[in-house]
C-alpha positions in Angstrom: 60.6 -39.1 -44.0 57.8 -38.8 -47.1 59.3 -37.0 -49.8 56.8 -33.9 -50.8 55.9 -33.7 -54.6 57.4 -30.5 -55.8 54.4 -27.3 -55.6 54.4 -25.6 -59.0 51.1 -23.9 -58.3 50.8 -20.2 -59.3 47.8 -17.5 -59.4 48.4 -14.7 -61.3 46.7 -11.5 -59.9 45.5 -8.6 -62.1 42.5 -6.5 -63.2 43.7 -7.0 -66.9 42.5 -9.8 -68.6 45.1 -10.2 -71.6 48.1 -10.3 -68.8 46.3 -13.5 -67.7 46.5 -15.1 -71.3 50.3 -13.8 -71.7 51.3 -15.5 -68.5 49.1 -19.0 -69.6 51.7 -18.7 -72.9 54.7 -18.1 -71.5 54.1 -20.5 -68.1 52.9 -23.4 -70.7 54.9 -22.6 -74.1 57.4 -25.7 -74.7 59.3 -23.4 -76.8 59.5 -21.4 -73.4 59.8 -24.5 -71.7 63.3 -25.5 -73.5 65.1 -22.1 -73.2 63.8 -21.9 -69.1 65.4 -25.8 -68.9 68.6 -24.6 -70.1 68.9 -21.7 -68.1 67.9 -24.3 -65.1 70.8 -26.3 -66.9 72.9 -23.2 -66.0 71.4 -21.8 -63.0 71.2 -25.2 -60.8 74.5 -27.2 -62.6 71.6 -30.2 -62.4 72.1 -30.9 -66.2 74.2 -34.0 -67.1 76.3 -33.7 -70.5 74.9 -37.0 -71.6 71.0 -35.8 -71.2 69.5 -34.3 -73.8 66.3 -31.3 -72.2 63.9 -34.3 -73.2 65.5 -36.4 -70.8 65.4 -34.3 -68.4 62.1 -33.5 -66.4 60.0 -30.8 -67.6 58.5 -27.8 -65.4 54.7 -28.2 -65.2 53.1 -25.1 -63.7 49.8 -25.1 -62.7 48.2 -21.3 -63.5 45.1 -20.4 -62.0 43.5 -16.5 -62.0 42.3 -13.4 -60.1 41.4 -10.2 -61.4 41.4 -8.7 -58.3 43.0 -8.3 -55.3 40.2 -9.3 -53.2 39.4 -12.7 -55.3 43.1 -13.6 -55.3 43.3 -13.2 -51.4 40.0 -15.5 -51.5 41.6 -18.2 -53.5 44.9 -18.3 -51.8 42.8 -18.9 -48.3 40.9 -21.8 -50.1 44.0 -23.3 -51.2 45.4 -23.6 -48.1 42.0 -25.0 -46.5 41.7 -27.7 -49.2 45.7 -28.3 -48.3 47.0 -27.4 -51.6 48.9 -24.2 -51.4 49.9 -21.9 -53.8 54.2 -21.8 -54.2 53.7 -17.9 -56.3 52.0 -15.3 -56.9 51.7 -12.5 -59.6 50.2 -9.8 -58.4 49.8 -7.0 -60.2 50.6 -3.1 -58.6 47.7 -1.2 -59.8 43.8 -3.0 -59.9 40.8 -0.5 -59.4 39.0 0.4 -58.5 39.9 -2.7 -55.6 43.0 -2.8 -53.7 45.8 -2.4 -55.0 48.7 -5.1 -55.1 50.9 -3.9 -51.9 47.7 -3.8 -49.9 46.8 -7.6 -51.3 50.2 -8.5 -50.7 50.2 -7.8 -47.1 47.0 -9.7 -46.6 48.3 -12.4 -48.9 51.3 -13.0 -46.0 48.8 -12.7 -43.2 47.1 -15.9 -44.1 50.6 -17.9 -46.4 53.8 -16.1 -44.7 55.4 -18.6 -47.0 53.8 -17.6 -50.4 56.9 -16.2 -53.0 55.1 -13.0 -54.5 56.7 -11.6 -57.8 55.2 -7.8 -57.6 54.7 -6.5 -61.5 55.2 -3.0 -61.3 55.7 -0.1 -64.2 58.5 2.6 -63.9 55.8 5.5 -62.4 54.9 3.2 -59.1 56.1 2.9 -55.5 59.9 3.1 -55.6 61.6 0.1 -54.0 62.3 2.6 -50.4 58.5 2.9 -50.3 57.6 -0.6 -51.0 60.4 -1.9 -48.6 58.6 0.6 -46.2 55.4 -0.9 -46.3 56.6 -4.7 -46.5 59.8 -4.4 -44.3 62.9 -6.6 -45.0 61.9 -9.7 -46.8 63.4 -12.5 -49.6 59.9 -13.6 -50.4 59.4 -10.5 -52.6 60.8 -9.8 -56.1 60.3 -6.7 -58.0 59.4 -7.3 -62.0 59.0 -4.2 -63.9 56.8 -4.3 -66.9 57.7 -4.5 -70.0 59.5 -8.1 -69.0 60.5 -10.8 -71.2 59.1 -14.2 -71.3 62.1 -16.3 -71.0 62.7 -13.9 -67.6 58.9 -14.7 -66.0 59.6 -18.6 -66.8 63.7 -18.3 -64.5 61.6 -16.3 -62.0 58.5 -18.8 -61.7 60.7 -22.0 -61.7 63.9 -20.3 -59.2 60.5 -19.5 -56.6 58.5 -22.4 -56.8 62.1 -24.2 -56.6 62.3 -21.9 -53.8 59.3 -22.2 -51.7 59.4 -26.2 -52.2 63.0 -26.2 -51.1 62.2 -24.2 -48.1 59.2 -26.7 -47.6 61.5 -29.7 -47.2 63.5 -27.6 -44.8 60.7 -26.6 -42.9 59.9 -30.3 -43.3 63.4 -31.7 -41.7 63.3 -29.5 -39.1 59.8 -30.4 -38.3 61.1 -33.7 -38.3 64.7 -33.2 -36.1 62.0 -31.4 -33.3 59.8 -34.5 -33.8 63.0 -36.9 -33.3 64.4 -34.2 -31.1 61.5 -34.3 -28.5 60.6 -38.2 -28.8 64.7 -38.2 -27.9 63.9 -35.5 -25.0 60.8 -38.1 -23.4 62.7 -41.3 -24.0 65.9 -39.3 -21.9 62.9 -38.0 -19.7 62.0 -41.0 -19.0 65.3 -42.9 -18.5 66.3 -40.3 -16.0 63.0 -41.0 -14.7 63.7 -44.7 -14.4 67.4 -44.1 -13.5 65.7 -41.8 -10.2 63.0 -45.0 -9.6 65.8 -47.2 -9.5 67.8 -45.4 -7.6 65.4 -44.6 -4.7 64.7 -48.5 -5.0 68.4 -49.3 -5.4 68.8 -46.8 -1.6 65.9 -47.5 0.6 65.9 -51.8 -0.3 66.0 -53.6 3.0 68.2 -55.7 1.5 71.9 -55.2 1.2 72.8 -54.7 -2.9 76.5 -54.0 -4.4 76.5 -52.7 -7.9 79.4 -54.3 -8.7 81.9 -54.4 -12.5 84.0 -57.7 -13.3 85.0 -56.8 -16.3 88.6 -57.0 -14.9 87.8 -60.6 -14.0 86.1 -61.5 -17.3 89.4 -60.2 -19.0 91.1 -62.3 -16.5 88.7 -65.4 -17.4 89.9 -64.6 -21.2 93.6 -64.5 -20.2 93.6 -68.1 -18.2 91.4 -69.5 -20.8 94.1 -68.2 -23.7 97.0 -70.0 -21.3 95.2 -73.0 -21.8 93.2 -73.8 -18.1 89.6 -75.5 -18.6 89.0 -76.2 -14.7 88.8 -73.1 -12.8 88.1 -74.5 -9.6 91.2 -77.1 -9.3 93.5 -74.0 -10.8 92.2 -71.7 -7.8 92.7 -74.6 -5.4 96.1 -75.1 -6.3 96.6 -71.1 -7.0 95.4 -69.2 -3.8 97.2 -66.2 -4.8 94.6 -65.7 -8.2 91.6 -66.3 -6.0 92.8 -63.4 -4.0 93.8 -61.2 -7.3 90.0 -61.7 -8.4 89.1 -60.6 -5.7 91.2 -57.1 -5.8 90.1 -57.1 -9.3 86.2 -56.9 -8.1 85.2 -53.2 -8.7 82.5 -51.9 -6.6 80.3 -49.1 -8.3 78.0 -48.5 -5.2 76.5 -49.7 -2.4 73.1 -48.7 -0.8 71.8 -47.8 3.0 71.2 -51.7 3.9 74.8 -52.4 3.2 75.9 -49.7 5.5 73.6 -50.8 8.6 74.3 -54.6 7.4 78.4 -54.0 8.1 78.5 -51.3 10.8 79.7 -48.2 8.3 80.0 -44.9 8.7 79.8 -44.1 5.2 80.5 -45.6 1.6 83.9 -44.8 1.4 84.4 -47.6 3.9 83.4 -50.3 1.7 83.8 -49.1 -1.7 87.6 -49.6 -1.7 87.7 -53.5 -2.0 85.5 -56.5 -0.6 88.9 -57.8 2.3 87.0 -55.5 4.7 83.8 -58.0 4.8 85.0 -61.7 4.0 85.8 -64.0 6.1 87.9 -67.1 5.2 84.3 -68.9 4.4 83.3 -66.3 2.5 86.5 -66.8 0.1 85.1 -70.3 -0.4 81.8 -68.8 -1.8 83.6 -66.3 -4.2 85.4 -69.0 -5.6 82.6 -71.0 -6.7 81.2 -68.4 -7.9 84.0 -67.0 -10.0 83.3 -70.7 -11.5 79.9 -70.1 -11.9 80.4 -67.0 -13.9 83.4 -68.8 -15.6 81.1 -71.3 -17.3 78.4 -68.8 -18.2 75.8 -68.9 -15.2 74.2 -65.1 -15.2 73.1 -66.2 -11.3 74.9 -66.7 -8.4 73.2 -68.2 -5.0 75.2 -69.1 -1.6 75.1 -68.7 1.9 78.1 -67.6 4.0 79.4 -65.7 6.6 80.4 -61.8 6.1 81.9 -59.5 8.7 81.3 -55.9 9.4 83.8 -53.3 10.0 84.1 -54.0 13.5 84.5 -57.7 13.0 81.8 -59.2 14.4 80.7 -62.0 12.0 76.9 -62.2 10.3 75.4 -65.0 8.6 73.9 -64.3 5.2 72.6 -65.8 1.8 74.2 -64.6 -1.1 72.3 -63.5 -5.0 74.0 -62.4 -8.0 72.6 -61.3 -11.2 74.4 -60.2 -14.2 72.4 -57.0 -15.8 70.9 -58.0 -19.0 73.0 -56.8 -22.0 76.5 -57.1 -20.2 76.5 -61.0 -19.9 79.4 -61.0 -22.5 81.7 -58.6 -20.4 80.0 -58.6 -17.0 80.4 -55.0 -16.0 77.6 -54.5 -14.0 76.7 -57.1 -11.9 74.0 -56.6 -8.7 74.9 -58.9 -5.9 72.2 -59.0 -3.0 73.4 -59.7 0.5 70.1 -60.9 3.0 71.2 -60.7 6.1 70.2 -63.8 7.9 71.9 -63.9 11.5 69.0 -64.0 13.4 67.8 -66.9 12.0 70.9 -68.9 12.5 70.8 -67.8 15.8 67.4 -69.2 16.5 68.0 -72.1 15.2 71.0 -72.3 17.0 69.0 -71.1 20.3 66.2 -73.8 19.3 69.0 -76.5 18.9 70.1 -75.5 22.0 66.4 -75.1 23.9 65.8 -78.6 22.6 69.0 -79.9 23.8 69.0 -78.2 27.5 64.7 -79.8 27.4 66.4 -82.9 27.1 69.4 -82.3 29.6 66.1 -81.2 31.8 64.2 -84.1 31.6 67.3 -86.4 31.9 68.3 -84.3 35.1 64.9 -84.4 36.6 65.3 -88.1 36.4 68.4 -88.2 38.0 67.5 -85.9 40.3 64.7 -88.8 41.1 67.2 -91.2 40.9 69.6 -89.5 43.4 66.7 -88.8 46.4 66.4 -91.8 46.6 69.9 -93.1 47.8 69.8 -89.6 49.7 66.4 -90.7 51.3 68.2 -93.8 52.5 71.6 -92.0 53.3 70.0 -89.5 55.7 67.7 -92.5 57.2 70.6 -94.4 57.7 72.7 -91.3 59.3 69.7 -90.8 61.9 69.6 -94.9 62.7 73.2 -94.8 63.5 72.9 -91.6 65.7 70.0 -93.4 67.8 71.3 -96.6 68.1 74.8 -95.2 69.2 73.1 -93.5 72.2 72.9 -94.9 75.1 69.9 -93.2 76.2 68.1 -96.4 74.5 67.5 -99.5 76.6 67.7 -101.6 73.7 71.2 -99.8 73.0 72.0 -100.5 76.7 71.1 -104.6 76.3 72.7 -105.2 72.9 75.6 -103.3 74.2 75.8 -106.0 77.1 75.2 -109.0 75.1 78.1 -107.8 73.4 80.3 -106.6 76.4 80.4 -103.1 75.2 81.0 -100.1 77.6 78.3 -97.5 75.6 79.8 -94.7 77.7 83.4 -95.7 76.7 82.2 -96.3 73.4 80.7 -92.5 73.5 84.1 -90.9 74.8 86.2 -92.9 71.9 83.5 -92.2 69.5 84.2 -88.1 70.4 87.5 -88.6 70.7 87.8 -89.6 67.1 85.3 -86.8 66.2 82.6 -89.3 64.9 79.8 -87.2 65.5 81.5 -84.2 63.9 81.7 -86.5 60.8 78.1 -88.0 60.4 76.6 -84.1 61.4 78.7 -83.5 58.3 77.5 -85.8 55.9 73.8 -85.2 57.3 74.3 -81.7 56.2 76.1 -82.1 53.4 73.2 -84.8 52.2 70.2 -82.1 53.2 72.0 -79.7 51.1 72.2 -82.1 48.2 68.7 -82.8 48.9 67.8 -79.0 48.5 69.8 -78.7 45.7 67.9 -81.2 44.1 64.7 -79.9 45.1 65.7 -76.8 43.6 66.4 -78.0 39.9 63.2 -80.0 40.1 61.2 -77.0 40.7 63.0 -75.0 38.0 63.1 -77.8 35.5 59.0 -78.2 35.8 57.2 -76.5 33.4 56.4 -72.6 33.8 52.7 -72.3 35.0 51.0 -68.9 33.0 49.0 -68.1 35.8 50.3 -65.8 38.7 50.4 -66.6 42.3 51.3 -64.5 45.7 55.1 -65.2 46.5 57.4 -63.9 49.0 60.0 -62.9 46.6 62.5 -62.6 49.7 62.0 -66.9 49.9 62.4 -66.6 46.2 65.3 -64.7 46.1 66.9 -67.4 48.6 65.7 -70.1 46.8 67.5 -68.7 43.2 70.4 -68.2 45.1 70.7 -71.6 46.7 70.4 -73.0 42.6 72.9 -70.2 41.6 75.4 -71.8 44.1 75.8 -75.4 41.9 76.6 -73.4 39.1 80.4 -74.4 38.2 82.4 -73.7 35.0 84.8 -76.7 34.5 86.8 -74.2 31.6 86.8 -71.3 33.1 87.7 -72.8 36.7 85.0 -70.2 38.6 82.6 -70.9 41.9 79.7 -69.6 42.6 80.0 -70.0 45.9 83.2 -68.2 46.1 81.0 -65.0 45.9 80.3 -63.2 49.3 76.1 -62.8 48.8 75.4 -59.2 50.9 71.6 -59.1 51.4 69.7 -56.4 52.4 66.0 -56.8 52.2 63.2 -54.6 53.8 61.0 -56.8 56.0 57.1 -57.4 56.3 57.2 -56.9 52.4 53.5 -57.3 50.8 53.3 -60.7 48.6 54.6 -60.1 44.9 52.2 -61.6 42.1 54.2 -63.4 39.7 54.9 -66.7 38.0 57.5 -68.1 40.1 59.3 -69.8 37.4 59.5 -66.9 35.5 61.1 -64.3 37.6 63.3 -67.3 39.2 64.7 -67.7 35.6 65.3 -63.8 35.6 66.9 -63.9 38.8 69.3 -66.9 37.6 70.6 -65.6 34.2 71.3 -62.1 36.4 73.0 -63.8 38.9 75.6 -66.1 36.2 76.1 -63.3 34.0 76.9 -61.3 37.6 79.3 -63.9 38.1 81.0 -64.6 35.2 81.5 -60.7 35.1 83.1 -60.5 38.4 85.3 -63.7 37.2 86.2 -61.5 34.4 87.3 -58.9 36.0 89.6 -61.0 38.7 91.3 -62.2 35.3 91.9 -59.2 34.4 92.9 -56.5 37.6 94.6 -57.7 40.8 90.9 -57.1 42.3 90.1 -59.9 44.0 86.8 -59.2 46.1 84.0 -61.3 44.4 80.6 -59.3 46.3 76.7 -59.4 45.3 74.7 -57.3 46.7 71.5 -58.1 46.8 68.3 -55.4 47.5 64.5 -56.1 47.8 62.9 -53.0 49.2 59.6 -51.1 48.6 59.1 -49.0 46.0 55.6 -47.9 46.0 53.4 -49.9 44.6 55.8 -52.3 43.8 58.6 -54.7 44.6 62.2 -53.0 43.5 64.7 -55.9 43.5 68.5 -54.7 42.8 71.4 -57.2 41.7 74.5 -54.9 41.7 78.1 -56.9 41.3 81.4 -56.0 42.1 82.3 -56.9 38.3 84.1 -55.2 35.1 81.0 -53.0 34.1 79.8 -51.6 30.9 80.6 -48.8 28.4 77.6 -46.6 27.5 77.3 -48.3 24.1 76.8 -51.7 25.6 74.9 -50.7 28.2 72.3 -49.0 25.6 72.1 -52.7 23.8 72.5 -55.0 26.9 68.3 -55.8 26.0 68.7 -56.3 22.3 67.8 -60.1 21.4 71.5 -61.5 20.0 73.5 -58.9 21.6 76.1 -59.9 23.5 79.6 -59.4 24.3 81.2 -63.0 25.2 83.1 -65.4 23.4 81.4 -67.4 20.1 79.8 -70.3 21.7 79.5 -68.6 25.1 76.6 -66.8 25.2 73.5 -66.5 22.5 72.5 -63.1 23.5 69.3 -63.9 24.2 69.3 -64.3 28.2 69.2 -60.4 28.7 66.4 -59.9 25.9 63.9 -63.0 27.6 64.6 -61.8 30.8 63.3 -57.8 29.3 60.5 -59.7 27.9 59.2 -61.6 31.3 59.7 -58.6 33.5 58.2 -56.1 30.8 55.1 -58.0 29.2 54.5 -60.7 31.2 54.4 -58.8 34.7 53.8 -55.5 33.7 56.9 -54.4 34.9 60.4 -52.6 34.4 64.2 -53.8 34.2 66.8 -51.1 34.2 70.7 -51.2 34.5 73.3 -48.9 35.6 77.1 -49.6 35.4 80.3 -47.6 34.6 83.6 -49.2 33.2 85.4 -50.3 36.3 82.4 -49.8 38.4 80.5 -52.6 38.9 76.8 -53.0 37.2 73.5 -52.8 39.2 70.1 -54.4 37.4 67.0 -53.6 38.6 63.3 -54.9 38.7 60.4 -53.7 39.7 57.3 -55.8 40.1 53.6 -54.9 41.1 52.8 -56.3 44.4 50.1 -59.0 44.9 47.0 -56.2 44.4 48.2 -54.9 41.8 47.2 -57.6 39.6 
């Protein structure tokens, strides 16, 4: 703050001209100036024993003049314009014939409320009660009646130009404190304004973001270090319990919305009490190397792990860490960022998987090749040994001769021994191979984009005929233990569709009907396995219904049964994605709807309905 150079200007105002010389005497005199340093000596207790009044600074007043009232008012207004104020004024009661000095002293305040005014009055003017009438309470005012003495104008011109320039640095330091005071107001204006940005940032990130404080671990870091460990890493390896104590020590600050959704909360208070509720055991791996990382000064921390949410299912994720700058030394604030990536995994696991069953495909489409063949030959040979066993056949009849065979007694031992009954068996055991295979080589061939006309009752029979060589080694079920109830409407009109398509719905309903119903014979002492399958007319289109005799659904898994990933089987049985393709296929590729009802205990019904052949 500049330091203002004292004001010691004063304009004496009256109509008399010798007053003007008097007051140049006494305000300049150094005579006057010695006695008005010692009484400032006195007066102030500013005067050091050891200074002599030469030593000390002299008063310089700078005395300028009006004669009257009018002219003084004139001045002081210039003054103030040129930024050079007067600090006092002497201003005479009486001046005629203009006004006289309280009228020039209320016009003097108008335009410098600040100006000290010594009034010079004589015994027969305004009493003080009058003058305090006109001017009000004030301490800018003194009252010098004439005659006065010279020593007493020089203590009244130096205590209110003292005066008026101490209540100029006042006015100056306050000025200041509001300056400081309002630059203090904006820059709290506009943290709270940056606090609010980063907040609503902080709440509506799609990403996951703890606000977390280690301080407790960074005292714990101290602590180890004082005990003498350099190698974090081996002492938590061989310590389990301190890994486990950091991570209690961990203090959460907040969490935003993303972290809720991320871990299945209700509300904060779910997750704010320690970090146990969302790690796995692989996620304690990652903590500990990045306690390490903080232990040897990293400010950024980057993994990927597994978390859990609240209702232990697991998510995948990659983990960020940043410490806030400015608390690097004690790490109490500390923003982790959690991106949840479990959909990716999964389609990478689904795409390892797709490229895996492509190649169990092709390979089984070969064999399937490979195994006609043999069948081919099997069934030929079946039919040759039929034919030349009868004796309807004069070449059977000669060659039975030549070899002095009875063919009719050969016929009665042949039934006698149920022959017959055994190669009609493996003839139709080896034409249901055949079909079988027949199947999978239709399904395995690529899906064609166009649509065709299909009689989705052939269809049906077809899907279920490929559903009956589905066999779980592990979990010891049949297909074909499952009584198939149909009940389709005849003389339906074609279906438009791409065969492959809705044959690959039809299949994963059909399994996942199974495998329910297996469930559920685990389970209850139920042990009727029944699918009942519907193909009716529904209007303008086809309504197919799959309804099992199976465990059913709550209403919360019935509402996600079409969400991609969702499902409820074991790890490594299911992706979740069957229900969610199938949605797809039905939905956007045929411009048609699939729907489920079910009830715990109650069995689950799918339907589908697709636009008959016009339609399209």
């Amino acid at each position: 703050m500049s330091v203002i150079p004292k004001n010691r200007k004063i304009l004496i105002i009256d109509d008399n001209e010798s007053i003007h010389q008097d007051f140049q005497e006494i305000l300049s005199s150094s005579s006057q100036q010695k006695k008005l340093l010692d009484l400032e000596a006195k007066l102030f207790d500013d005067a050091s024993p050891t200074k002599t009044n030469d030593q000390r600074e002299k008063i310089k007043f700078q005395v300028d003049s009006a004669y009257q009232g009018k002219e003084g008012i004139d001045k002081v207004a210039s003054a103030l314009a040129e930024n050079s104020p007067y600090a006092l004024a002497f201003v005479d009661i009486r001046m005629p014939p203009g006004i006289d000095g309280v009228e020039t002293v209320k016009q003097l305040w108008s335009i410098a409320p600040d100006l000290q005014i010594i009034l010079c009055t004589a015994y027969s003017d305004y009493s003080w009660e009058e003058m305090n009438q006109s001017f009000g309470p004030t301490e800018q005012l003194v009252i010098l009646k004439k005659p006065f003495e010279s020593v007493e104008v020089r203590q009244l011109a130096s205590a209110l130009t003292e005066k008026w320039n101490f209540s100029k640095q006042i006015q100056q330091k306050i000025e200041q404190l509001e300056k400081e005071i309002k630059e203090r107001q904006k820059v709290e204006l506009a943290l709270q304004e940056s606090e609010k940005k980063y907040r609503t940032l902080f709440e509506n990130n799609p990403v996951s973001i703890w606000e977390e404080d280690l301080s407790e671990i960074n005292n714990y870091f101290q602590q180890l270090r004082a005990e003498g460990v350099t190698d974090l890493d081996d002492y938590f390896k061989n310590r389990p319990e301190a890994l486990a104590y950091c991570v209690q020590l961990v203090k959460i600050l907040d969490i935003n919305q993303a972290t809720l959704q991320l871990h299945h909360a209700k509300n904060k208070a779910e997750l704010l009490e320690n970090l146990n509720k969302v790690f796995t055991t692989e996620t304690y791996h990652v903590f500990q190397k990045e306690m390490v990382d903080f232990w040897t000064g990293k400010n950024q921390i980057h993994s990927e792990t597994t978390l859990q949410t609240v209702d232990g299912q697991i998510c995948h994720a990659i983990i960020g860490g940043t410490v806030v700058p400015g608390h690097e030394t004690d790490l109490s604030r500390v923003l982790i960022s959690v991106s949840d990536i479990t959909d990716r995994v999964r389609f990478e696991e689904v795409m390892v998987q797709s490229e895996k069953m492509m190649t169990i495909g092709g390979l089984a489409a070969g064999m399937a090749h490979e195994i006609n063949n043999p069948l081919s030959i099997i069934l030929q040979s079946l039919q040759n040994i039929t034919r030349f066993l009868s004796p309807d056949f004069k070449h059977n009849q000669k060659a039975a001769e030549e070899a002095g065979i009875d063919l009719d007694a050969l016929q009665h031992y042949l039934k006698l021994r149920k022959i017959p009954v055994l190669i009609q068996g493996i003839q139709e055991a080896a034409e249901r191979a055949a079909r079988i295979i027949n199947d999978m080589l239709q399904f395995s061939r690529p899906n064609q984009t166009g649509k065709s006309p299909v009689e989705m009752a052939e269809l049906i029979n077809k899907t279920v005929e490929l559903a009956s060589s589905d066999y779980d080694l592990k979990k010891q079920y049949d297909f074909r233990d499952i009584e198939i109830i149909r009940e389709f409407e005849p003389n339906l009109p074609m279906v438009c569709c791409a065969p492959g398509e809705i044959q690959q719905v039809l299949l994963n309903l059909f399994r996942n009907a199974a495998q329910a119903m297996h469930v559920q014979n685990e389970e209850s002492t139920r042990k009727d396995l029944t699918l009942i399958l519907r193909l009716q007319k529904n209007g303008e289109m086809a309504r197919i219904e799959i309804e099992d005799s199976g465990m059913g659904m709550d209403t919360v898994t019935k509402k996600r049964v079409f969400e991609p990933f969702f499902t409820t089987k074991e790890v490594g049985i299911g992706t979740g994605l069957g229900l969610s393709i199938s949605y797809f296929i039905v939905t956007t590729n045929h411009k048609g709807q699939i729907m489920v009802d079910s009830r715990p205990g109650k069995g689950t019904t799918f339907t589908i309905l697709l636009p008959f052949e016009h339609q399209e």
